[in-house]
N, C-alpha and C positions, 0 to 999 in steps of 0.2 A: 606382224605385231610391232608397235611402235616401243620404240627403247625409251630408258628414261630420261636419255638426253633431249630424245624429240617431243617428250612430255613436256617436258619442265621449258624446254624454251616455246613450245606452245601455250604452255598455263601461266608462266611467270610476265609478270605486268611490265611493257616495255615503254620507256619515256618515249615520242615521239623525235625527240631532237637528236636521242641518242641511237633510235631506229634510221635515222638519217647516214650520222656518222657512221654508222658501223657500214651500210652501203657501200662506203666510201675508204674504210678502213678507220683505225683512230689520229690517221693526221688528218683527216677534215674536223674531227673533232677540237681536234687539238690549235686547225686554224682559225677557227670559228670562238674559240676561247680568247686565242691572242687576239683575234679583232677587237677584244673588250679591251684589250690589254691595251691595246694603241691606243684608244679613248682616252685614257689618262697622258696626257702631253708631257706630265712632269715627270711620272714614271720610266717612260722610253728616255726621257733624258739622263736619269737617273741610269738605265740599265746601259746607256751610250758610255756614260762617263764609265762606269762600273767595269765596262769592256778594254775600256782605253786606258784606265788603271792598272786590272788586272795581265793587261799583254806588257806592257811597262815596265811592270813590278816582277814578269819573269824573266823576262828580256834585258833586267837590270846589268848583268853583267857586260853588252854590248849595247843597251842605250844610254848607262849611265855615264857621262864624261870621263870619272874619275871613280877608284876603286872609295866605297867608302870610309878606308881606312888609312886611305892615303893622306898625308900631314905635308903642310908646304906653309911651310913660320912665314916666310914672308908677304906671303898674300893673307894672313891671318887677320878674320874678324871685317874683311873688309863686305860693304854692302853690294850691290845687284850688281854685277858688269860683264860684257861679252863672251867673259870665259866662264865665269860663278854666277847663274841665273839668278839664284836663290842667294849669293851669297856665300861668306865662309864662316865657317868657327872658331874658337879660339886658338886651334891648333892649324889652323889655314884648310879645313878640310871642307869639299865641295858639299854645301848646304843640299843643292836639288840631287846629287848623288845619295845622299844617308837618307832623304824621305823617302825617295823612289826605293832602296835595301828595308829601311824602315817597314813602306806597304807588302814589300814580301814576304816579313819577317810576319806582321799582323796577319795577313790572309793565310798562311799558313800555319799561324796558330790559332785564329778562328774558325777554319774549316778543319782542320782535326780535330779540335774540340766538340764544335758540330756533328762533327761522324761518331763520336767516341760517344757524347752524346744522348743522339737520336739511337745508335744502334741498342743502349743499354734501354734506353726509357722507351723505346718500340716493344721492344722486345719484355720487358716487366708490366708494360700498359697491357698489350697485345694480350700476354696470359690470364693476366687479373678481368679483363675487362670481358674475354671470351667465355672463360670456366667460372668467373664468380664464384660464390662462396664462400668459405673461412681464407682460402687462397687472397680471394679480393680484399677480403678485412686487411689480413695480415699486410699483404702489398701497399694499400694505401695508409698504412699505420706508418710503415718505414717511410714512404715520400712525406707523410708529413711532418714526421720527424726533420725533412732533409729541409722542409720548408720554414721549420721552425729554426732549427738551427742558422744562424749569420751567415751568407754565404761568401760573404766576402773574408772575413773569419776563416771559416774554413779553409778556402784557398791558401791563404796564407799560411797555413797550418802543413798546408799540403805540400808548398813549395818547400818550408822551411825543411821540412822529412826529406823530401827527394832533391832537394838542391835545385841551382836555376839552370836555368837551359831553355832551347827551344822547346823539344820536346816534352819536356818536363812541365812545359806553361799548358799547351795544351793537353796535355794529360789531366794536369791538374784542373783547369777550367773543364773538361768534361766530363770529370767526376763529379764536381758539385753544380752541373747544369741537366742531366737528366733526368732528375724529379720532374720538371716542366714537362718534357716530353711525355713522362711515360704519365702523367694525369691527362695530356691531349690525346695520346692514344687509346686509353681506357675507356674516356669519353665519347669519343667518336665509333668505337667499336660498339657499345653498350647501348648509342644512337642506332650504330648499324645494324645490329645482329637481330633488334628486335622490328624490323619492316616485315612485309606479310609474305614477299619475295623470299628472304630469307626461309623463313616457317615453310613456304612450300617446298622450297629446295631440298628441307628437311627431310618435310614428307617424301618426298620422291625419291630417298636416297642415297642422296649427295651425303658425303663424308666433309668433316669438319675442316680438311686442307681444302677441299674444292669450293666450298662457299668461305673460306677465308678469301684464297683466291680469287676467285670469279665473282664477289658482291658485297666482299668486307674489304677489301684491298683499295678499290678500283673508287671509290664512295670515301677515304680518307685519305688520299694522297694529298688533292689541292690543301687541306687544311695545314697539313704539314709539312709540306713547300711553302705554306705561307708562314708559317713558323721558325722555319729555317732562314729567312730569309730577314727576319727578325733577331735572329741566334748570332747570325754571323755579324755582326757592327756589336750586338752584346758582348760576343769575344774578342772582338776589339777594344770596346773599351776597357772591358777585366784587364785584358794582357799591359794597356797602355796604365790606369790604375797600380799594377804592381810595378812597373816601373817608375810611376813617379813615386812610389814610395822606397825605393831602391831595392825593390824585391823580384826584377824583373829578369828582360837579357841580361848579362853580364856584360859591358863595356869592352872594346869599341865596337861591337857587335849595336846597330843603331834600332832604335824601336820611336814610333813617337812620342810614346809616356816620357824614354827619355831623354829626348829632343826638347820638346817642352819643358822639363824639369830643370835642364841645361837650362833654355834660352832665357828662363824667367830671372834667373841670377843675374843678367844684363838686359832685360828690357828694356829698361830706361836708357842706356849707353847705346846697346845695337838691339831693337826689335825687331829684326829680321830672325834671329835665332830663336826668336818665339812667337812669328807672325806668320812664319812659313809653313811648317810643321803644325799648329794650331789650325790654319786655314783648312791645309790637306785632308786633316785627321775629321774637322767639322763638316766639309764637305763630303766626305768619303760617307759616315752615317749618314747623311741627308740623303744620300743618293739609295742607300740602301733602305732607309724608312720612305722614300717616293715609289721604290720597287717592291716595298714590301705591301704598298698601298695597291698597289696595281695587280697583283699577285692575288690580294684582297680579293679587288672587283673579279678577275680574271675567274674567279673557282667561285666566287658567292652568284645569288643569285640577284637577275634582271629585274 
């Protein structure tokens, strides 16, 4: 007698491409994705730079020249030379030292916020969007609330309560960033659940973890990978945002809102302490909206 696993994967309608990969396992899948991925030339340059930042930026302690907190008055303010790439600030401190602590300081408070997040508005989308009903009302009453509400406003609200800090940044930016999430996950679940795949797994059986798992899971990753991938340069600029308002790191702890915010008080005299840091920070998002574009292709379709 055949069980209903050998049912279901008998009766359930299988893509050919994905009949392919799975032959093969899900890295041929998975290679055959990135093929798309390469296609986009400014993407992979994007995800190069992205690479060569992120080893940089933790490796700061042994590639940066200089601690970034280190003050040496006499080379103060001075512009690009053999020993200060980037330059000094007004306290002689090594310019390409405080970006490179700065990109640490961002990427880890935009990937904690990211995680903090995706895991609340996964998980609030996830429920709303699987059991529907007065659940679902209620659920997306409260994000829209979250949506109405300023969320820039808010943060600041958030910071001002819990004090500044690292941790405190990202906290606070993934509190008032996972309403987004959990309307993608809602959405994409509410696309999923109702395919005919779905319905038969039903009939056959299958319990609500196993077709989350094995045909709701599996059908809304890429969209939120692509999402993520957008989230993180957002928490960048939030975090850099409250520091140019002086609601960020605390000082000499360096970020680039307040590298920037520094360097614009002498532009005119030395634009290096607002040309360097400006560059980083704009390139840095560029590189992440080319990867985020590619990320696009990579999960849409042909």
């Amino acid at each position: 007698m055949a069980t209903a696993a050998t049912m279901e994967k008998a009766i359930l309608p299988h893509n050919p491409e994905d009949a392919e990969a799975s032959e093969y396992g899900g890295m041929a899948k998975f290679k055959k994705d990135f093929r798309r991925f390469r296609r986009n030339k400014l993407a992979v340059a994007g995800l190069i730079y992205i690479i060569i930042l992120f080893t940089a930026a933790f490796l700061a302690d042994y590639v940066a020249p200089y601690h970034y907190s280190t003050p040496s008055p006499p080379h103060a303010l001075e512009t690009s030379t053999i020993h200060h790439w980037f330059g000094t600030d007004e306290l002689g401190r090594d310019m390409f030292s405080r970006i490179l602590y700065s990109a640490r300081n961002a990427i880890i408070v935009s990937f904690g916020a990211v995680l903090i997040g995706l895991a609340v508005g996964a998980l609030v989308g996830a429920i709303s969007g699987f059991y529907g009903g007065i659940l679902d009302i209620v659920t997306m009453r409260v994000v829209d609330i979250m949506f109405a509400f300023p969320q820039f406003l808010l943060l600041v609200i958030l910071v001002a309560v819990m004090g500044r800090g690292l941790g405190t940044m990202f906290v606070a930016i993934g509190i008032t960033s996972w309403a987004g999430y959990a309307r993608l996950v809602r959405g994409q679940i509410l696309s999923a659940k109702n395919n005919d795949y779905v319905e038969a797994a039903r009939c056959l059986g299958s319990g609500n973890g196993h077709i989350i798992r094995k045909y709701i899971l599996p059908n809304i990753v890429g969209p939120i990978i692509v999402a993520v991938s957008f989230g993180i340069p957002a928490g960048m600029m939030a975090e850099s945002a409250m520091s140019l308002i002086g609601m960020g790191l605390r000082p000499p702890m360096p970020s680039w809102g307040n590298l920037i915010s520094a360097g614009m008080m002498e532009m005119y005299g030395f634009p290096h302490l607002v040309l360097w840091p400006a560059a980083t920070f704009g390139v840095t998002l560029l590189a992440f909206t080319f990867v985020g574009d590619g990320l696009r292709e990579m999960y849409g379709k042909e």
